[in-house]
C-alpha positions in Angstrom: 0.0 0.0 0.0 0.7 3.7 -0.9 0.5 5.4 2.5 -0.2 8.9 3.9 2.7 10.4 5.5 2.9 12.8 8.4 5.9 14.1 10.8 6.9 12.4 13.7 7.4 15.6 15.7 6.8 19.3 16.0 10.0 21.7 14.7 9.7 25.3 14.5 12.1 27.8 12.4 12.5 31.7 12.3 12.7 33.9 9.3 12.1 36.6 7.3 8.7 37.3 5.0 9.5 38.1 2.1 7.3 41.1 1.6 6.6 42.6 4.7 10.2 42.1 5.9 9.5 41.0 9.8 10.3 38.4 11.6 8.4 35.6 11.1 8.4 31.9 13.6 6.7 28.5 11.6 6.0 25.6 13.8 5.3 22.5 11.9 3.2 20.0 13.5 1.9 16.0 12.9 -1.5 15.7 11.6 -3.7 12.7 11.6 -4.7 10.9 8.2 -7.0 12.6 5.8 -6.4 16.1 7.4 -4.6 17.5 4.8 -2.1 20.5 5.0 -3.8 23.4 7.1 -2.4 27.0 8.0 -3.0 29.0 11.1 -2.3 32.3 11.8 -1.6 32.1 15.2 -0.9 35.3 15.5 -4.9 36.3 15.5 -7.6 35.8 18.2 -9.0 33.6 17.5 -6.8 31.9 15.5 -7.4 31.5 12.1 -7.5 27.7 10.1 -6.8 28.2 6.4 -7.1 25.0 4.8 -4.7 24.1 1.6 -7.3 24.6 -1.2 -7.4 26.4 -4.7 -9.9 28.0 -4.0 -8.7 30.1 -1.4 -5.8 30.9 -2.9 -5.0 34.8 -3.4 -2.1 37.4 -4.2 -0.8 35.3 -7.1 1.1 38.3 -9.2 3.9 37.9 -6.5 3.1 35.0 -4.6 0.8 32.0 -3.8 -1.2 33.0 -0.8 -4.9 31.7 1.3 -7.1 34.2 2.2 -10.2 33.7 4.4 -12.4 36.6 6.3 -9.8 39.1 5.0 -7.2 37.4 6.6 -4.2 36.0 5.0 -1.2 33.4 4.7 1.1 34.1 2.0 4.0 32.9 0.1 3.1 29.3 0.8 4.8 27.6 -2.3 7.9 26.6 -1.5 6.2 24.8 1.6 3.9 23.3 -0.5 6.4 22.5 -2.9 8.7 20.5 0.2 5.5 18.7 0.9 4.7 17.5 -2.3 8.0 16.6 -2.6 8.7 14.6 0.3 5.1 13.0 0.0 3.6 14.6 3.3 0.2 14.7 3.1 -1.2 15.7 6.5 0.3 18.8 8.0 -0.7 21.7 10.5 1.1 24.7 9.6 1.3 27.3 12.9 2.4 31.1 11.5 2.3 33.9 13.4 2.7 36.6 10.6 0.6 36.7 7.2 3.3 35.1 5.1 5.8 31.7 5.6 9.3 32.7 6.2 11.2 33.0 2.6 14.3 31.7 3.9 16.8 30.9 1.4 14.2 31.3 -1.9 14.2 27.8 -1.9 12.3 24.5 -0.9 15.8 23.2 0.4 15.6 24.5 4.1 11.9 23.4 4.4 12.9 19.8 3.2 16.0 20.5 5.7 13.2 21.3 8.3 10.9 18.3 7.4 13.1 15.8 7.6 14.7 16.9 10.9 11.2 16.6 12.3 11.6 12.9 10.8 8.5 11.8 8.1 6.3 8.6 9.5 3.6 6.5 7.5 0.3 6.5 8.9 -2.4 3.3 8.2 -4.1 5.4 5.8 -3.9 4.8 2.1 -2.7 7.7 -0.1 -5.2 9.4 -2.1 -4.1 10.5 -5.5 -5.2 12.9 -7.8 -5.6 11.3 -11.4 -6.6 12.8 -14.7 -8.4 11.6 -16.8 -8.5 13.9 -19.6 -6.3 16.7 -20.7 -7.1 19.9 -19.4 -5.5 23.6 -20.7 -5.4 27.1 -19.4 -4.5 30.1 -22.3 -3.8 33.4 -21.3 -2.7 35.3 -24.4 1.0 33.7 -25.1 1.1 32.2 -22.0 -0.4 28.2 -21.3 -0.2 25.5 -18.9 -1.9 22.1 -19.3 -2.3 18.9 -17.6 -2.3 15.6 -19.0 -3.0 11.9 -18.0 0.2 10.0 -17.0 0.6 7.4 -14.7 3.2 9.3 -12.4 4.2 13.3 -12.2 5.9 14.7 -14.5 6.7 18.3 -15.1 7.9 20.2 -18.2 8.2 23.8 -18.4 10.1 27.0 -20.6 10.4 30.8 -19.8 10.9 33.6 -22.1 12.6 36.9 -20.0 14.9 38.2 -22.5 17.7 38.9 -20.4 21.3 37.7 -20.7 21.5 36.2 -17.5 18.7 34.0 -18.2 19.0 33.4 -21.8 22.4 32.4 -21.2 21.1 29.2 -19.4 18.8 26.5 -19.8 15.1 28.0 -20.3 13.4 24.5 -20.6 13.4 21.5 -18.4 11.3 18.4 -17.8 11.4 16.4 -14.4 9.9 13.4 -14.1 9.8 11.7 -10.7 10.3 8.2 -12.1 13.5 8.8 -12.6 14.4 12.6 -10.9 14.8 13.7 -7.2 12.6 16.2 -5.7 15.5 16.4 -3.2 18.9 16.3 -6.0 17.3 18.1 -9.1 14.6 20.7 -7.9 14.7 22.1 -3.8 17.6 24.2 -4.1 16.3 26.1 -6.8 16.2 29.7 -5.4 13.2 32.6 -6.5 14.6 34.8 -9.0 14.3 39.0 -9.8 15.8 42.3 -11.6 17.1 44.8 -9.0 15.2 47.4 -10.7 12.1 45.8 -9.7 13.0 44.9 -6.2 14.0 48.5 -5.5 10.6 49.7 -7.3 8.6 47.0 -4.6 10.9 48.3 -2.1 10.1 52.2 -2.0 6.3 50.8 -2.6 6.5 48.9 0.8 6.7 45.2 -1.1 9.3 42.5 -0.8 10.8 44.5 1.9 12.5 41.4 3.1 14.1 40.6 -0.8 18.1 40.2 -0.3 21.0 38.6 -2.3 20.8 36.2 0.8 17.2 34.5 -0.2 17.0 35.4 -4.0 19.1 35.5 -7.2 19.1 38.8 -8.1 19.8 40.5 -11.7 20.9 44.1 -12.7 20.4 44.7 -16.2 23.7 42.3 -17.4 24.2 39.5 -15.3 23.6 37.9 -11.7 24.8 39.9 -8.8 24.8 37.2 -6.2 28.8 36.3 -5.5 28.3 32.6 -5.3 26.8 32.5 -9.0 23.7 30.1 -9.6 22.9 26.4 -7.9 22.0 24.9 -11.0 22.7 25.6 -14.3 19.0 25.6 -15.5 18.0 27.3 -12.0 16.2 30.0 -13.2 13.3 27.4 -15.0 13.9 25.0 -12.0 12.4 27.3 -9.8 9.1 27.8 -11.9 8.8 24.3 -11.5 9.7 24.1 -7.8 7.0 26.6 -7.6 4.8 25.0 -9.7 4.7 21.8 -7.9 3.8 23.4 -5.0 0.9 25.6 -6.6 -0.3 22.1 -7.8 -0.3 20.5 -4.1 -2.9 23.0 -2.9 -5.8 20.6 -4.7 -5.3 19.0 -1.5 -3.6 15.5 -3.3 -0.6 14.4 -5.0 -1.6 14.3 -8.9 -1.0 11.3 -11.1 -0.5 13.8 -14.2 2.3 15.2 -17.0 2.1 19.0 -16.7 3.7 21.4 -19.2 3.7 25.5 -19.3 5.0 28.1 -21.2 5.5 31.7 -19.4 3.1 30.5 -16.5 3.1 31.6 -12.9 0.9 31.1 -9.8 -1.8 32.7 -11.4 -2.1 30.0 -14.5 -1.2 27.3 -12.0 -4.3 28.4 -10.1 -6.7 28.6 -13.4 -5.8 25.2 -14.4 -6.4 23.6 -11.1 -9.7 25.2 -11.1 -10.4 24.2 -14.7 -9.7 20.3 -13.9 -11.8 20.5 -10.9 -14.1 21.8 -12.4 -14.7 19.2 -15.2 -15.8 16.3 -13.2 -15.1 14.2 -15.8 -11.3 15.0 -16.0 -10.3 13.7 -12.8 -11.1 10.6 -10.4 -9.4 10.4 -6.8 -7.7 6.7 -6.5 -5.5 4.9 -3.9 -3.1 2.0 -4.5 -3.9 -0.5 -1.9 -2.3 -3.8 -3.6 2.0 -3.5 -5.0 0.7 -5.2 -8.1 -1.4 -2.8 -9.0 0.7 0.6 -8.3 2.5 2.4 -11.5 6.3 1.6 -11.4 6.8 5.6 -11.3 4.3 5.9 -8.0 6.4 3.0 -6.4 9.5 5.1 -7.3 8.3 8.0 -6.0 6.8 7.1 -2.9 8.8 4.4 -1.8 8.2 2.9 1.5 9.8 4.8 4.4 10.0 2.5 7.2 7.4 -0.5 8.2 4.5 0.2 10.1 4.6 -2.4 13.5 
């Protein structure tokens, strides 16, 4: 059997948000099975429970964020992202600002955070999200589409025009049959042109943006003195951040997903477009080895057995 997967303890971190520049503390704590990943702003009275859930989510020019009664929990992504990655389906997410600490501009010191906590399989079968049918999102030259396919597989390309950028890879597929979440895609770090981060600066965004959690660009080259993590980082992190904009329908999907020029706002539509066509999805479990795709048994290989 394909199991859920929650922490075996609570760990907490400190950091930065990335756009309103405070101090920010993140406790991540176990979950029982079918709960899901949840947010609280602790930080309210009472506090508030935001539920992973596309239909929630907000602020996606800059960010991926959950909003409920005006109340908010952004840059979630690269949390989502480490979950997906690491197979955690059941999560309660304590924050006590409106935004997850940025960090590096990674998924790396999450997945660092997770597995310090230590990952346990619960006696609950995981429950997959499986399309059926090929769904597609078009916003001018911008797309994004998902596909059926009996594992997850990603494919992406960027256009910025900048030498920085053009000079590396701007297309890259992972497939998790044969990639690691872990090796290939977490250290991938958020990406921006100074010009813009000075422009968000004076206009009281990204006021936590630094060479220390984000590749930054002038108009030439990259100013950061260690140089780039991968050479193909740049499209990496669109699909780091993809995958994690894709985790908030709640499930891991059994799907090939490609995109051109998209962003959390795309990732969002096309969620919302396969939910949306009942027909296009099914929700499925793999209780029996025989039965499970090669690539899910791949991905999700057992951790430790259950006594």
């Amino acid at each position: 059997m394909i199991r859920q997967r929650t922490l075996k303890s609570v760990v907490t971190a400190t950091g930065v948000g990335l756009h309103g520049g405070r101090k920010v503390t993140l406790t991540l704590r176990p979950a029982a099975p079918d709960t899901g990943i949840v947010f609280h702003r602790v930080d309210l009275d009472p506090p508030l429970t935001l539920p992973a859930d596309p239909y929630a989510v907000c602020d996606t020019r800059m960010c991926s964020g959950l909003e409920q009664g005006g109340h908010k929990v952004g840059t979630v992504e690269h949390l989502m992202s480490a979950l997906a990655g690491l197979g955690i389906d059941n999560l309660h997410v304590d924050v006590d600002a409106p935004e997850i600490p940025i960090l590096d501009g990674s998924s790396a010191p999450f997945v660092f955070l997770l597995q310090s906590a230590g990952i346990e399989e619960q006696r609950a079968a995981k429950k997959f999200l499986r399309v059926k049918k090929a769904v597609e999102y078009v916003e001018g030259d911008k797309w994004v589409r998902l596909e059926p396919y009996d594992g997850f597989r990603l494919a992406f390309s960027i256009v910025f025009n900048h030498p920085a950028i053009d000079s590396t890879s701007t297309r890259v597929e992972v497939d998790f049959a044969r990639d690691s979440y872990i090796r290939d895609v977490a250290r991938a770090r958020t990406f921006g042109f100074m010009q813009d981060v000075e422009f968000m600066q004076a206009n009281g965004l990204a006021l936590g943006g630094s060479l220390e959690n984000a590749i930054v660009m002038d108009e030439y080259r990259v100013l950061n003195a260690e140089g780039l993590r991968y050479a193909d980082e740049f499209v990496k992190h669109k699909v780091l951040d993809a995958i994690g904009d894709l985790y908030l329908c709640g499930h891991p999907l059994l799907a090939s997903y490609s995109a051109h020029k998209a962003g959390h706002a795309l990732n969002n539509q096309i969620l919302r477009v396969l939910l949306e066509e009942k027909e296009a999805w099914e929700l499925v479990s793999f209780d029996q080895e025989a039965a499970t795709p090669p690539a899910v048994s791949h991905q999700f290989a057992p951790l430790v057995a259950l006594a």
